[in-house]
C-alpha positions as CSV (number, residue, x, y, z in Angstrom):
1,X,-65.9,-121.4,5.3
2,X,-67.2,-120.9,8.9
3,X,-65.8,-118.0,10.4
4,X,-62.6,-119.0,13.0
5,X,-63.2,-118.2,17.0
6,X,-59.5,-118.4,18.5
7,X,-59.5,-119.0,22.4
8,X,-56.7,-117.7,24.2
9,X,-55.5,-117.8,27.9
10,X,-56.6,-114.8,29.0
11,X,-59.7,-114.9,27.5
12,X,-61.0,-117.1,31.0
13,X,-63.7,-115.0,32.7
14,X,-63.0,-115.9,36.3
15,X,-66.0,-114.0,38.0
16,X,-69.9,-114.7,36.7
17,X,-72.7,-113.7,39.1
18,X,-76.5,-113.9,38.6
19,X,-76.8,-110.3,40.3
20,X,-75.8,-108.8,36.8
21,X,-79.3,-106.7,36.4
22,X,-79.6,-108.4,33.5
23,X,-77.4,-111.1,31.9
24,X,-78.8,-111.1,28.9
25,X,-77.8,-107.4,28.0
26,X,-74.7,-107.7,25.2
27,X,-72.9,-105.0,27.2
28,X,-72.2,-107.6,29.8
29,X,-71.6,-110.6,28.1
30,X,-68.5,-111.9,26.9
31,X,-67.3,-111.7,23.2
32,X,-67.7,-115.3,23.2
33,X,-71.1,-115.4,24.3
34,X,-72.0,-112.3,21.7
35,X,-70.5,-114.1,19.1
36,X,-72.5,-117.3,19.7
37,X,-75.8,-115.7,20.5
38,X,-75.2,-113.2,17.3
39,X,-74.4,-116.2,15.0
40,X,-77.4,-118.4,16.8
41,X,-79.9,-115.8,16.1
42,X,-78.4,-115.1,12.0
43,X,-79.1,-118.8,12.0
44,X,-83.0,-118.3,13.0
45,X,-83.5,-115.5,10.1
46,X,-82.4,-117.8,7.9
47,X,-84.8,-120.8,8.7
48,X,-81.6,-123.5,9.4
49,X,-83.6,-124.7,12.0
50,X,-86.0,-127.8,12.2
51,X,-88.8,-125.3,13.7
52,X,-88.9,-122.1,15.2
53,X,-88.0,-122.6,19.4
54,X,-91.2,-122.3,21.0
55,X,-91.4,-123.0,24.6
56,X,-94.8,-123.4,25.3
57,X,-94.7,-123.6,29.2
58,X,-91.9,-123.1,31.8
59,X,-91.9,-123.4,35.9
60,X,-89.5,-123.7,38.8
61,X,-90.9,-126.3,41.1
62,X,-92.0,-125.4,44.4
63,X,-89.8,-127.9,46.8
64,X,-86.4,-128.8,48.2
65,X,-84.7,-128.6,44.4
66,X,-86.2,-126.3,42.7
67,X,-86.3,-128.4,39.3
68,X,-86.9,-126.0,36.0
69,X,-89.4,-127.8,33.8
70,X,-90.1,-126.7,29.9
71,X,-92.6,-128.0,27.6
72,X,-90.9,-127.7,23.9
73,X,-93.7,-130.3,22.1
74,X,-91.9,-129.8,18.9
75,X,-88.6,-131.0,20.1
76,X,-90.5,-134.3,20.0
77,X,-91.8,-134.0,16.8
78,X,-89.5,-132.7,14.6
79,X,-86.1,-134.0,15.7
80,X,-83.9,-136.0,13.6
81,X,-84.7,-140.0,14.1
82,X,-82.3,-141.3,16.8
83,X,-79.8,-144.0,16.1
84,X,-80.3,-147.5,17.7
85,X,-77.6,-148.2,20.6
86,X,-77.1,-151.4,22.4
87,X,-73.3,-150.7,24.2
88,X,-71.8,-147.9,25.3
89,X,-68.5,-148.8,23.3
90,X,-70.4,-148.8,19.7
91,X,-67.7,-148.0,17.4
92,X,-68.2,-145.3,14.6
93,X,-70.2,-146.3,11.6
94,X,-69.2,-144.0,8.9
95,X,-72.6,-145.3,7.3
96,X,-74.8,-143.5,9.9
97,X,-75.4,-140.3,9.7
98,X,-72.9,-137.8,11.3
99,X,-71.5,-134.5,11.7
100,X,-69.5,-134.5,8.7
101,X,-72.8,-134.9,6.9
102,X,-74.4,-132.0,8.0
103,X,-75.2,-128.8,5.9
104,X,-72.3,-126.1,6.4
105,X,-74.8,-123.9,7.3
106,X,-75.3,-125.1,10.5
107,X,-71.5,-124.7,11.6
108,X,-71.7,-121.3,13.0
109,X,-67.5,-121.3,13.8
110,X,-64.3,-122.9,14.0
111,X,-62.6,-123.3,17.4
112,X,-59.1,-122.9,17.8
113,X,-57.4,-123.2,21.3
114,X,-54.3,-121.0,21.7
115,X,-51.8,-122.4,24.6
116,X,-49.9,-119.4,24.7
117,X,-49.3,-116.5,21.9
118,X,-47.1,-118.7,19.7
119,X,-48.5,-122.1,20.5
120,X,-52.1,-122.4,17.9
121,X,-53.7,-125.9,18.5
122,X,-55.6,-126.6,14.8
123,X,-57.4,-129.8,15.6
124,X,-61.0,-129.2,13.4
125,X,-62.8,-128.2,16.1
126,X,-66.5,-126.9,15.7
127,X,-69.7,-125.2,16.7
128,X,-72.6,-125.6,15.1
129,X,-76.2,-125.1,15.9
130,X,-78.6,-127.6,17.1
131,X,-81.2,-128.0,14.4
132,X,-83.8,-129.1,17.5
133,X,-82.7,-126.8,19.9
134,X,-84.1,-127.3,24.1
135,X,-83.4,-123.4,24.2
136,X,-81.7,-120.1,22.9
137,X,-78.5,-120.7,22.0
138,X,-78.7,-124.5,22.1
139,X,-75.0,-125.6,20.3
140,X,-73.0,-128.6,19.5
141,X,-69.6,-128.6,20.5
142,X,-67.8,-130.5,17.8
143,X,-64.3,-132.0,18.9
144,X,-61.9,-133.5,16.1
145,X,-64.6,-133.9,13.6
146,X,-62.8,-135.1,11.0
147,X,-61.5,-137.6,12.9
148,X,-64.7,-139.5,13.2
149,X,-64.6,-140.7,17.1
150,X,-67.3,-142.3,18.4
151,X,-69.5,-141.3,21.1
152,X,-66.4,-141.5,23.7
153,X,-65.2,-138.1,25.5
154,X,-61.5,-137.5,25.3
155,X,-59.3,-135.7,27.0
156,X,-59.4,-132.8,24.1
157,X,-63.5,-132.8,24.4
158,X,-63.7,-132.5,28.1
159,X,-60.9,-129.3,28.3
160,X,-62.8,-128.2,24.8
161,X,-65.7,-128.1,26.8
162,X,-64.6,-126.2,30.0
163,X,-62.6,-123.9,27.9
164,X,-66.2,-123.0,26.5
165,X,-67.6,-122.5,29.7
166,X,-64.6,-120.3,31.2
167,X,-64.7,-118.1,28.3
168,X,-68.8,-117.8,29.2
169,X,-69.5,-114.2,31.2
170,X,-73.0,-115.8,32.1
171,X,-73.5,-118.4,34.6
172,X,-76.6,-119.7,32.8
173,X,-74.0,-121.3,29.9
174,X,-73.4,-125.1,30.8
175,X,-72.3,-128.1,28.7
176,X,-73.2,-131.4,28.9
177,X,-72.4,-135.0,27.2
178,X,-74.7,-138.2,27.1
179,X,-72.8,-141.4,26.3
180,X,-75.0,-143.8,23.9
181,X,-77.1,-145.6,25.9
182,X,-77.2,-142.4,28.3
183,X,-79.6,-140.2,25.2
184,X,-77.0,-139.7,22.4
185,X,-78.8,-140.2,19.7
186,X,-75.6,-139.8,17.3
187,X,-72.6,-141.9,17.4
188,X,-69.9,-139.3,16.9
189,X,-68.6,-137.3,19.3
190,X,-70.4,-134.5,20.5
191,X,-71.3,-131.9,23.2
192,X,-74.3,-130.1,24.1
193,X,-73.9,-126.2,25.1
194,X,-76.8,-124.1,26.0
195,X,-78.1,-120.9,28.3
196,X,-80.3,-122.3,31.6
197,X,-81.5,-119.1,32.4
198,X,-82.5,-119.9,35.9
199,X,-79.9,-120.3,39.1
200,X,-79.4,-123.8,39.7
201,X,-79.5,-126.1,43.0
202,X,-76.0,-128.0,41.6
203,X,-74.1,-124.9,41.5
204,X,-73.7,-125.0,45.3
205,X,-74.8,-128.2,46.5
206,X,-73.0,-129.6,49.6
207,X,-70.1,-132.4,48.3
208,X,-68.7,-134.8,50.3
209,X,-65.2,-136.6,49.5
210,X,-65.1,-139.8,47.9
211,X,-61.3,-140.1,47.5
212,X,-59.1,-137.5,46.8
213,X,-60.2,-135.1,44.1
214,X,-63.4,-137.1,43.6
215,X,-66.8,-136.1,45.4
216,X,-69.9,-137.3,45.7
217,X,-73.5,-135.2,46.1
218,X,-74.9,-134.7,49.4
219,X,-78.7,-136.0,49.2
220,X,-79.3,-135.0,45.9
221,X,-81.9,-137.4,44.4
222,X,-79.8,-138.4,41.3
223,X,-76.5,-140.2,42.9
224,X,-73.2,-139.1,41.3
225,X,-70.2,-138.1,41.3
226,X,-68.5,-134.3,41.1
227,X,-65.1,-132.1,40.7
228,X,-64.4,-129.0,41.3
229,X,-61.9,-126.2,41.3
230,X,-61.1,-122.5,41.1
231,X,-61.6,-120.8,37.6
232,X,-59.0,-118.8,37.7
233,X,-56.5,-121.6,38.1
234,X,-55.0,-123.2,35.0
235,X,-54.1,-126.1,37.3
236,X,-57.1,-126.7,38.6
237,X,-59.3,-126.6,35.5
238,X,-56.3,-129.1,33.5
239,X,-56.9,-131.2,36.8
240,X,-60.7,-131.7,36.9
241,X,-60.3,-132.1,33.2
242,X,-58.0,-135.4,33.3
243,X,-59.9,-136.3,37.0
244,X,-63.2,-136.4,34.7
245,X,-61.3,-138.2,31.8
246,X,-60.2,-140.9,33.9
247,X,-63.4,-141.4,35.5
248,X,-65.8,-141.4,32.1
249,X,-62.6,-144.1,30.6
250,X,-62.8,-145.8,33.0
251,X,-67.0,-146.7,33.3
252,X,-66.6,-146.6,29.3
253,X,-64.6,-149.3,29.6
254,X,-67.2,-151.0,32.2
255,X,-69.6,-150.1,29.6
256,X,-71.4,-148.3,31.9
257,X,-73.9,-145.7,30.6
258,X,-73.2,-142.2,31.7
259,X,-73.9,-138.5,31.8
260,X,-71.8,-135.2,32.4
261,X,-72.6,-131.8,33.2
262,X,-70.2,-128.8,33.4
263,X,-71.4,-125.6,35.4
264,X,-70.2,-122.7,37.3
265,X,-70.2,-123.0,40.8
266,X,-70.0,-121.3,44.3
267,X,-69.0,-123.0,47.5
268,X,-71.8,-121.6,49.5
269,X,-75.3,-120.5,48.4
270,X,-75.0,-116.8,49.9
271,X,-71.8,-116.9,48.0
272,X,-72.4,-113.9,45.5
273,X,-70.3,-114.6,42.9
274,X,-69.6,-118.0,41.2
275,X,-65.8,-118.4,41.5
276,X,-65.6,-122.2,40.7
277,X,-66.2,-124.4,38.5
278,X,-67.9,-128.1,38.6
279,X,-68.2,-131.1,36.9
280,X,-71.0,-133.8,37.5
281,X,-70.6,-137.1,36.3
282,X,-73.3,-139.7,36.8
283,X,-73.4,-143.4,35.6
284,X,-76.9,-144.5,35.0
285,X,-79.2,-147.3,34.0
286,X,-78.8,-147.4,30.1
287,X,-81.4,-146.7,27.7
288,X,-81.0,-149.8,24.8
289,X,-82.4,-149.4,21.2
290,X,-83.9,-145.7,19.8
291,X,-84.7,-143.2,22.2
292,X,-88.1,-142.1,22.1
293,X,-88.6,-138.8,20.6
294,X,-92.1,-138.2,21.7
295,X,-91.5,-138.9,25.1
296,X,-89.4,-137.8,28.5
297,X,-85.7,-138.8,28.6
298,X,-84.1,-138.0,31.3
299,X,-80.3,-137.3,30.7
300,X,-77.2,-135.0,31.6
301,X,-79.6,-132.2,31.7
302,X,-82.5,-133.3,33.8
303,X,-79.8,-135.1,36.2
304,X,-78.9,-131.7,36.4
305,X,-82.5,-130.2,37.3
306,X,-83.8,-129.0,34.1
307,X,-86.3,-130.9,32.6
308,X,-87.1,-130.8,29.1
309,X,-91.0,-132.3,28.5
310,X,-92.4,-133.1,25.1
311,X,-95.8,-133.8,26.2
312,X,-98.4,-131.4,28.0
313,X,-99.9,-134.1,30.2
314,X,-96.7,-135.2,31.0
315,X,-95.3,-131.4,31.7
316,X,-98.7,-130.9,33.7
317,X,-97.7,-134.0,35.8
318,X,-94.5,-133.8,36.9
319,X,-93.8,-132.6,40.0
320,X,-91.0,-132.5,42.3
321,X,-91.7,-135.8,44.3
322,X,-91.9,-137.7,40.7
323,X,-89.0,-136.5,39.4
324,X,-86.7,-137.4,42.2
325,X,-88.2,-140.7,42.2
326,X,-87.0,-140.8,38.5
327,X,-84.0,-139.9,39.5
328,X,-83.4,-141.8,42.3
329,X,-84.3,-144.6,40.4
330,X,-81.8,-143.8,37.3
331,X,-79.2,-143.5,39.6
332,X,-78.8,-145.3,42.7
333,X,-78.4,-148.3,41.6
334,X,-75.4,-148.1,39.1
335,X,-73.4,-145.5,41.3
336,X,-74.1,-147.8,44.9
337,X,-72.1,-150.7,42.2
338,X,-69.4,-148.5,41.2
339,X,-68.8,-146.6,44.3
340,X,-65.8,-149.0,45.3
341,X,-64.6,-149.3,41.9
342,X,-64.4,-145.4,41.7
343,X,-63.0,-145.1,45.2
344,X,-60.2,-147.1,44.5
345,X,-59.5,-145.3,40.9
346,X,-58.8,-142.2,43.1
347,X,-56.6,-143.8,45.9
């Protein structure tokens, strides 16, 4: 049995900063991310991944964005052979492979969400390693397992996942979902958490209001949408939680492909510390069929500015101008058709 991780109220770590002399020291992360990173590393020794992370190159752009750009070749090469997706609305295929198939070894603990002292939520909710991981650390987050839903976030997945982040003492820990169609490449629900060890242009970006809670980025090359709120609020983080829900249920049910990102946040960039939190949702042209292992898929991640390459060429090419025209052109689009749709969900 996979050792139990219970998160409780006051665990929330409302400050992060990326002036820490160095966030990587144990001493000042939290005993969630020690935890994570200890378990993470046990599972290296042991050889429970598909290959030993290697990143063979890594650059922040020169430009307006300041893109981070890996090459990670064998993340193409030895990752488990994508499922085939033609809707966004797919429903589970107990047939496929999924989480409940994989080894127990690659569980690395059990979550369980504590309300308040007396109030345990027990819903079979996991970590567990990812087998081809982008980077150290690189997780599933594993919502109602057993309950085999299908590539859809919930309500419970989307506070599972900023309770993950709020319990984070280094700003470099985001999650992110892909919807099929959007780079899932498994039909049951899952997260992706991981360390971007490099300050972010998204963590402060100028938003502008859309409609009540809902906000849009400011000139950003991939168009989307955005919420925000204080991390030290209970209200706020419930609020952004159901605000992103009814957003990503609502293009579900457009069958709209999409992709989220949560992330610390500060309001402006001389802002020391980052006191808020964020959450990007972008609808997207979908991908159809099996993603392509070998080559660059740009998904909640690289929407986000950090781009994971496969091939040296290709990692050698890309600069800033390219990638915001792959952005642009992933984007604009779909969220220039929904923009009334999504204004009116909000009134």
């Amino acid at each position: 049995m996979p050792d139990t991780l219970q998160i409780h109220p006051n665990d929330v770590v409302s400050r992060v900063s990326w002036n820490i002399e160095d966030s990587r020291r144990a001493s000042n992360l939290s005993s969630f991310d020690n935890k994570l990173l200890s378990e993470w590393a046990k599972a290296v020794k042991s050889g429970y991944f598909r290959y030993a992370l290697n990143i063979q190159g890594s650059v922040v752009l020169p430009g307006k964005w300041k893109f981070f750009k890996e090459l990670n070749i064998e993340r193409g090469e030895k990752v488990r052979k994508p499922q085939e997706f033609y809707s966004v609305n797919e429903p589970f295929n107990k047939d496929l492979f999924n989480f409940t198939r994989m080894k127990k070894e690659e569980i690395i603990f059990e979550i369980q969400m504590v309300e308040a002292e007396d109030h345990l939520f027990e819903r079979d909710d996991y970590m567990a390693i990812n087998v081809s991981p982008i980077s150290e650390g690189h997780c599933l987050v594993l919502p109602s397992i057993k309950k085999m839903y299908p590539q859809s976030l919930t309500l419970n997945s989307i506070e599972m996942g900023l309770g993950l982040l709020l319990r984070s003492s280094s700003p470099s820990f985001r999650v992110a979902f892909n919807s099929l169609c959007g780079s899932a490449s498994v039909n049951h629900l899952h997260l992706h958490s991981l360390y971007v060890r490099k300050p972010m242009i998204l963590e402060c970006l100028d938003l502008e209001v859309v409609e009540g809670p809902c906000y849009q980025m400011v000139n950003y090359p991939a168009r989307g949408f955005a919420f925000q709120g204080k991390a030290d609020s209970s209200d706020d983080v419930k609020s952004i939680a159901r605000n992103v829900y009814k957003l990503t249920n609502f293009l579900q049910s457009q069958n709209e492909a999409h992709n989220v990102t949560m992330t610390r946040s500060k309001l402006n960039e001389s802002d020391r510390d980052l006191l808020y939190v964020r959450v990007y949702v972008w609808v997207r042209k979908p991908n159809k069929g099996a993603k392509e292992t070998s080559d660059f898929n740009p998904a909640a991640l690289e929407l986000f500015g950090y781009f994971t390459f496969k091939n040296e060429d290709h990692y050698k090419n890309a600069d800033e101008e390219y990638l915001c025209n792959v952005l642009a052109d992933l984007t604009h689009e779909p969220f220039q058709r929904n923009f009334e749709k999504v204004k009116q969900l909000f009134q």
